[in-house]
N, C-alpha and C positions, 0 to 999 in steps of 0.2 A: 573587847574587840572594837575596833574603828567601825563607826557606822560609812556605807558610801557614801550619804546625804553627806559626808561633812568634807569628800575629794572635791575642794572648789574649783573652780578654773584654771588657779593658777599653780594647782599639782595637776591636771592634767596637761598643760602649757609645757610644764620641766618635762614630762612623761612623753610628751611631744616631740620634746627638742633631744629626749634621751633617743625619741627613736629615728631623730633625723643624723647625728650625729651618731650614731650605731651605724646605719646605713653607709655613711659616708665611710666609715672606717673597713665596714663590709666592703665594698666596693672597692677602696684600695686594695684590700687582703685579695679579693678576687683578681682584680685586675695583675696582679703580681704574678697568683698562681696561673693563668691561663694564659700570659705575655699576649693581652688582648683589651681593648676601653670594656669598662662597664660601669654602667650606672646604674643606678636606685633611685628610683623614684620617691618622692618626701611619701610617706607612709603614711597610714592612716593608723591612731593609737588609740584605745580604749577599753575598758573592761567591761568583763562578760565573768554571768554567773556560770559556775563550772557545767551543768546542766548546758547550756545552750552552746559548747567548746565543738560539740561534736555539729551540730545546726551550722556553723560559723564556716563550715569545710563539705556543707552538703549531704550532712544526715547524715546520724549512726552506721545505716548500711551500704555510705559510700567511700571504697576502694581506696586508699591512700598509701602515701610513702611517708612515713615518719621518719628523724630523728630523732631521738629522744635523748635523755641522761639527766644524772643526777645533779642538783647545784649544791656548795658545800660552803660553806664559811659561816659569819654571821645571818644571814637568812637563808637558812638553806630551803628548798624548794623544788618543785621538777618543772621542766622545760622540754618543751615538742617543737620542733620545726615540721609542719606537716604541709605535703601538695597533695594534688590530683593527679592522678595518671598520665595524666595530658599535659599537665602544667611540667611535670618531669621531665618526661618525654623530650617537651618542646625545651627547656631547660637543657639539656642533656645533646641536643643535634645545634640548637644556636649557641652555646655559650663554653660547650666543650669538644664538640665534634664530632662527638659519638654518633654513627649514624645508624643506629641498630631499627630493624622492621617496627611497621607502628601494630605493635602486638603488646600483649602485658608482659612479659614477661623479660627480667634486668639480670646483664650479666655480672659476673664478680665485679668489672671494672666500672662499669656505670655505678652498682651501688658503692662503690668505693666513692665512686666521685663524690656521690649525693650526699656521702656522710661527709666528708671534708668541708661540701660546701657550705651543710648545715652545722658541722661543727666550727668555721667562720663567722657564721652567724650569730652563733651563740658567744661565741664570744667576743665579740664587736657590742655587742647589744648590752651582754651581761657586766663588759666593762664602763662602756657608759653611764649604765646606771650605777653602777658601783661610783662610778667620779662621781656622779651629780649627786649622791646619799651621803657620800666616804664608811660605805659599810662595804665590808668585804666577804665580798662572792666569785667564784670561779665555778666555772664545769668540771667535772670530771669527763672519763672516755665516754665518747658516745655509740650511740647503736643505732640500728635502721633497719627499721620492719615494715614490709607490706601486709596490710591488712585492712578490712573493715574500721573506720575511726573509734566505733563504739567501742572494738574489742582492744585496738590500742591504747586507747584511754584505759579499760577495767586492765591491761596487763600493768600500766604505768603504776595504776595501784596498788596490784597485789606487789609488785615487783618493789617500789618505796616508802609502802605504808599511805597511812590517809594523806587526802590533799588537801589545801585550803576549796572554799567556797568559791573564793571567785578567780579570775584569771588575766594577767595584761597579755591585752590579745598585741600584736603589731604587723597588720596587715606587709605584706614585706612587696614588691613588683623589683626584677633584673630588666635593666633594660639594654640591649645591645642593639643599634640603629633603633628604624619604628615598631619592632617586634618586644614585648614586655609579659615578661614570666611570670606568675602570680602566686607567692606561698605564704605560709602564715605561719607565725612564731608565738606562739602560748609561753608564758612563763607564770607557775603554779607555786604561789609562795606558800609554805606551811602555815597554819591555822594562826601563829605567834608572829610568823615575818612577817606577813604584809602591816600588823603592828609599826613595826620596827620600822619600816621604808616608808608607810603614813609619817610617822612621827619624823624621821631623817628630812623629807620634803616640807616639814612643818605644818604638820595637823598636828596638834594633841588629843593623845586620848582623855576618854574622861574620868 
């Protein structure tokens, strides 16, 4: 396995520019489906041990909207587009319309929405990096569950089997006028892929 001490600067730099260049494509995809501007804010990109994924969104026992699905090709892996309640919400009345009560509870057509827009996400992001590696990854269908982050993590488990240790996290902000949406994108490479995508970006293993 690739130690982290050895992701220097300038694989977080590509990792960077994968997630600035993901957004920008997010953003066109958005702006098409909504016939509305929208922008993305440069993001913030980083890794996180799989442990602290749920910390990252507000604690194990805080409320979230996931997308989730499986990634398949040469580094397969799982992948979460997760908000807040709030962040939905507000998502969901600025950037699509939807003007449903400020209660928990989403109808068929909002989570419709959320999944479309997290399945944009994922793949704007997952093709990015795929250019910047030339390894080949796609998503499969996505899904979308409200729950506790803890327990949508332990289901993403049982549901694809074990996950690598750590996680590229990519802070994600929509922004339409001065109002800016805040969710976060986890991509969870299998224990052998992040291998793979170290060495694609030029680290050698040892």
């Amino acid at each position: 396995m690739v130690s982290f001490k050895q992701f220097a600067d300038f694989q977080m730099d590509v990792l960077k520019e994968v997630g600035n260049i993901g957004a920008g494509h997010a953003a066109t995809a958005l702006s098409r489906l909504l016939d509305k501007p929208v922008d993305m804010l440069v993001p913030k990109v980083r890794i996180v041990p799989f442990e602290e994924i749920a910390d990252s969104v507000g604690g194990a026992e805080q409320v979230v909207i996931a997308v989730f699905l499986r990634v398949d090709g040469e580094t397969p892996g799982n992948l979460f587009f997760i908000m807040t309640q709030e962040s939905s919400k507000r998502l969901l009345k600025k950037l699509v319309g939807l003007e449903n009560a400020e209660d928990e509870s989403y109808s068929d057509m909002e989570l419709s929405a959320l999944n479309e827009i997290g399945n944009i996400l994922a793949g704007s992001y997952l093709s990015s990096l795929a250019d910047f590696t030339n390894l080949n990854m796609y998503p499969t269908v996505p899904s979308v569950a409200i729950d506790m982050a803890g327990a949508i993590l332990s289901y993403g488990l049982l549901q694809f089997g074990q996950m690598g240790d750590h996680a590229l996290l990519i802070d994600t902000k929509f922004l339409e006028g001065n109002d800016a949406v805040e969710g976060h994108f986890f991509l969870i490479p299998d224990p052998e892929s992040f291998d793979k995508i170290f060495i694609a970006l030029g680290v050698q293993t040892p």
